[in-house]
C-alpha positions in Angstrom: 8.4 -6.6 65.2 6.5 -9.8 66.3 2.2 -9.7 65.3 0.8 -11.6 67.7 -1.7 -14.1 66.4 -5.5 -12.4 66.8 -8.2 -14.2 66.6 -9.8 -15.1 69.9 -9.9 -18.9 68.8 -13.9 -19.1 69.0 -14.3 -21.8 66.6 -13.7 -25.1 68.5 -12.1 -26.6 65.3 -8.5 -26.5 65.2 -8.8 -26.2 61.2 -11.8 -23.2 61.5 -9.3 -21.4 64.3 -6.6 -21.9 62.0 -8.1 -20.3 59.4 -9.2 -17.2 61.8 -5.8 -17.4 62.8 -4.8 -17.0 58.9 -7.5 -14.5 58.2 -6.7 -12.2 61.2 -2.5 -12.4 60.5 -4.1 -10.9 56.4 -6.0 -8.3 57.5 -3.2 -7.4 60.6 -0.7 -6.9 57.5 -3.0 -5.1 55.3 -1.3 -7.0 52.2 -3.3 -8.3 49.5 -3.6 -11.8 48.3 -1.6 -10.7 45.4 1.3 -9.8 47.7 1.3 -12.6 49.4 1.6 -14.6 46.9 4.7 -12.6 45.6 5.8 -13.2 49.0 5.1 -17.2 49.5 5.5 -18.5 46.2 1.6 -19.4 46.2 -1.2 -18.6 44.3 -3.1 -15.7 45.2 -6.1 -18.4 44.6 -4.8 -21.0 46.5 -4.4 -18.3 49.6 -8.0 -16.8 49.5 -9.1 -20.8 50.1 -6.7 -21.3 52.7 -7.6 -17.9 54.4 -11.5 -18.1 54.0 -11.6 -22.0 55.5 -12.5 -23.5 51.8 -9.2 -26.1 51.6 -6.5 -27.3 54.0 -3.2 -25.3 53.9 0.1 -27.1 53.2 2.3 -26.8 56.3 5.1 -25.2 54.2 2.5 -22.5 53.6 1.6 -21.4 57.1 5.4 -21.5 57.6 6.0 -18.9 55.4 3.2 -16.3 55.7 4.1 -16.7 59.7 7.3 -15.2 58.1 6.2 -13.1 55.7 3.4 -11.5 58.6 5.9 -11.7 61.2 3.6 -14.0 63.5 4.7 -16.1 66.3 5.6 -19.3 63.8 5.8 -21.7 66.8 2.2 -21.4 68.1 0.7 -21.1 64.2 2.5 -24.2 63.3 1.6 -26.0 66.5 -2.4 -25.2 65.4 -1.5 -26.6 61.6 -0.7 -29.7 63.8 -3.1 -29.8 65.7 -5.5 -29.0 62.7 -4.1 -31.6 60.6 -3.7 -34.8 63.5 -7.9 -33.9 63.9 -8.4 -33.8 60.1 -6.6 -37.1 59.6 -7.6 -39.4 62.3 -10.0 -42.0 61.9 -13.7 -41.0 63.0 -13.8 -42.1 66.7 -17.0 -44.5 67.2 -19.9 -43.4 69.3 -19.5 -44.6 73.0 -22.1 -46.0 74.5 -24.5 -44.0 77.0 -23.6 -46.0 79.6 -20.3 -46.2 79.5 -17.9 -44.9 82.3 -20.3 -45.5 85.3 -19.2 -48.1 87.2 -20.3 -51.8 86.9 -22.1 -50.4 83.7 -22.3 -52.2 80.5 -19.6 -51.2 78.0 -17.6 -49.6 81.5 -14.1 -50.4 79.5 -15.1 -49.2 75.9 -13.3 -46.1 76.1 -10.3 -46.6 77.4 -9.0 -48.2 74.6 -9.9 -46.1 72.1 -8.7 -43.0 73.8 -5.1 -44.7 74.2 -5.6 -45.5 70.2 -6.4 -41.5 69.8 -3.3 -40.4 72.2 -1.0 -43.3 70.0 -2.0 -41.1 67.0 -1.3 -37.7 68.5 2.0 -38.6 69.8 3.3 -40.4 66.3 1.6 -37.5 64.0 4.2 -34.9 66.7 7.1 -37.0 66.3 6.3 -37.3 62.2 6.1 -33.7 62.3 9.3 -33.1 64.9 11.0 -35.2 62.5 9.9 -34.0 59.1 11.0 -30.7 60.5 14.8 -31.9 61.5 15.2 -33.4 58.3 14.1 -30.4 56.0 16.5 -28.0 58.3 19.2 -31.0 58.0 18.8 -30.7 54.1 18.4 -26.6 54.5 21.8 -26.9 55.8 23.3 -29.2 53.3 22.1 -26.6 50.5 23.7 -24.1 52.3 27.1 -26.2 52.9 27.5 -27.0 49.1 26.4 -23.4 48.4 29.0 -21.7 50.9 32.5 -22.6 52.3 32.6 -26.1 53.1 34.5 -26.6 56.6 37.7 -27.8 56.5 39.4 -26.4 53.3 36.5 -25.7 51.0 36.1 -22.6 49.0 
């Protein structure tokens, strides 16, 4: 059975919502800390930061208690990105007032840095969508050396 993720997303801060998202997928499975760690392979500890907003999680982590709460792992891991593109990026500067009417001083300002922004959006997804291939691509390999290898193996 799929939980749905709960929170209503009212923090507008993809790293507050994803630790509502984390702290509503808890309490939706009634396990403790304790048993989520038993079931992650993290500290109990490190979970009651993750959950209550005090640290960033890994994205390994958010992985695996999507699995362990039986969450839509997709749309979690696509706020951890999300989350983590925001918490990386450079500080954007203050535009001036003016800027975006027309024949105004400073009229071209933003442009440029919202093309920097959407540069570092698109090349934190394909770091991610590429991290991702190569962990399943060594997943796999584990599982070939583990396994029958194709083509006359064990």
């Amino acid at each position: 059975m799929d939980h749905v993720l709960l929170s209503g997303g009212a923090s507008k801060d993809p790293a507050g919502r994803l630790s509502e998202e984390l702290r509503s997928l808890k309490s939706a499975s009634g396990l403790t800390y304790a048993r989520i760690s038993e079931h992650t392979h993290y500290a109990k500890s490190s979970w009651e930061r993750w959950v209550n907003g005090k640290q960033f999680p890994p994205r390994d982590a958010v992985e695996r208690i999507a699995v362990v709460c039986q969450a839509d792992e997709r749309r979690l891991l696509e706020l951890w990105t999300l989350a983590e593109a925001r918490r990386t990026a450079p500080a954007a500067p203050v535009a001036p007032l003016a800027a975006g009417r027309p024949g105004a001083p400073g009229e071209g300002d933003a442009a440029p840095q919202d093309r920097r922004q959407m540069a570092l959006w698109s090349l934190t997804v394909l770091a991610v969508a590429l991290t991702a291939g190569l962990a399943r691509s060594v997943a796999q390999g584990r599982e070939l050396r583990r396994g029958t290898l194709p083509g006359g193996g064990v």
